[in-house]
C-alpha positions in Angstrom: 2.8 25.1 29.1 6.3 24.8 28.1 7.4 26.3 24.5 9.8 24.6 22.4 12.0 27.2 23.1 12.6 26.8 26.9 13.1 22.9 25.8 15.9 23.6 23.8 17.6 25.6 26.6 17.4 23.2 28.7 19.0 20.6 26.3 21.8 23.1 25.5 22.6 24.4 29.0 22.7 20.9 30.1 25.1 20.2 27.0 27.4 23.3 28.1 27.8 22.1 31.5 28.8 18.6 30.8 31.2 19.4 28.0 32.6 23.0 28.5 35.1 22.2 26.3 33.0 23.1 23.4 32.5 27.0 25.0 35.9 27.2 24.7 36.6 26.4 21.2 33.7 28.4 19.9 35.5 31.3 22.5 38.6 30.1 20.8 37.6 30.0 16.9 34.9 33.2 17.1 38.0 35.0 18.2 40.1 33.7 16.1 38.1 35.3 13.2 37.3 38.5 14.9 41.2 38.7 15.0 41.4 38.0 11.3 39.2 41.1 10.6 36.0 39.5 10.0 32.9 41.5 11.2 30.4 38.9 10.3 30.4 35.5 10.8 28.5 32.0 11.5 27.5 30.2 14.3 27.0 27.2 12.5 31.0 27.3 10.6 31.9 27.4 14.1 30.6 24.5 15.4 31.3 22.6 12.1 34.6 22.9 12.8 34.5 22.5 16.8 33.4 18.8 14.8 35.9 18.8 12.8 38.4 19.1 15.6 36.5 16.9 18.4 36.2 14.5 15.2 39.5 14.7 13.8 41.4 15.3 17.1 39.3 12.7 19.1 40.6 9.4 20.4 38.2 7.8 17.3 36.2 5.9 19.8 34.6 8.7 21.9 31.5 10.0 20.6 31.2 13.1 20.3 27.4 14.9 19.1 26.2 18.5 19.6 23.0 19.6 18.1 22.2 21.7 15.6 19.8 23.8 18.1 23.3 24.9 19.6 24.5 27.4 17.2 21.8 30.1 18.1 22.2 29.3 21.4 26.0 29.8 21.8 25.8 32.9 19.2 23.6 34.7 22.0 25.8 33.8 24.9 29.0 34.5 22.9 27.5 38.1 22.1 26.2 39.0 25.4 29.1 37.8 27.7 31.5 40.1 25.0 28.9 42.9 24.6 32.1 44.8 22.1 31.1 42.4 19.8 27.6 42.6 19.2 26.3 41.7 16.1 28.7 39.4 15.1 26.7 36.5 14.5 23.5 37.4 12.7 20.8 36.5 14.6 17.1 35.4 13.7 14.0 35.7 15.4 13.7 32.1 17.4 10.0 31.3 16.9 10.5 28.3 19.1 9.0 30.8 22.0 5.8 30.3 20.2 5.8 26.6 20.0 4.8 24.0 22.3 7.9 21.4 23.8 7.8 18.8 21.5 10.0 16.2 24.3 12.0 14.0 21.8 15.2 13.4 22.1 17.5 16.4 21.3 19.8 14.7 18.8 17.7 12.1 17.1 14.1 13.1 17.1 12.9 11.4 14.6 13.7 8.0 15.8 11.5 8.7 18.9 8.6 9.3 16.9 7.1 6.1 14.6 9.4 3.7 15.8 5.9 0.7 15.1 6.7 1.9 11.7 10.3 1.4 11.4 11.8 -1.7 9.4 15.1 -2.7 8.1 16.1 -3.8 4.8 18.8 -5.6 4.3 
């Protein structure tokens, strides 16, 4: 059976290869903060402001949507392709290995599920 874990993977490695831009501005801003001195820092303040800059920087039409599964994700692979820097994001346990693949959508799962339910007010 697949675990929620291996579901997310998939979601993120498919989300690095189509936009590898956003390896290289967590690359670019992790670095940038190693070089500032900082021994600690977060995953997630990087990709709020990889946002900030696809967001701000962006063309204003293109959408542009990473999920908040990516963080951990990204943390791993930043620390094990720079082994010198081990440690540097804080990591938790992912107890997604010991959860069953829920298959929603990666970005908006909760409009997948109860969507009989769903009205509108105007």
């Amino acid at each position: 059976m697949k675990t929620r874990h291996e579901e997310m993977r998939e979601q993120v490695t498919a989300y690095h290869v189509k936009h590898p831009e956003v390896w290289e501005l967590f690359c670019e801003f992790s670095f940038m903060m190693i070089n500032k001195g900082y021994k600690h820092y977060s995953a997630k303040a990087v990709f709020e402001r990889i946002r900030w800059e696809k967001d701000a920087g962006g063309d204003g039409v293109t959408s542009f949507k990473v999920g908040n599964n990516h963080p951990a994700f990204y943390a791993r692979r930043f620390m094990k392709m720079y082994p010198q820097h081990k440690g540097f994001f804080r990591l938790r346990e992912q107890t997604s290995h010991n959860k069953p693949a829920t298959y929603l959508d990666n970005y908006f799962p909760q409009l997948t599920q109860g969507l009989d339910k769903l009205t509108v007010r105007t």
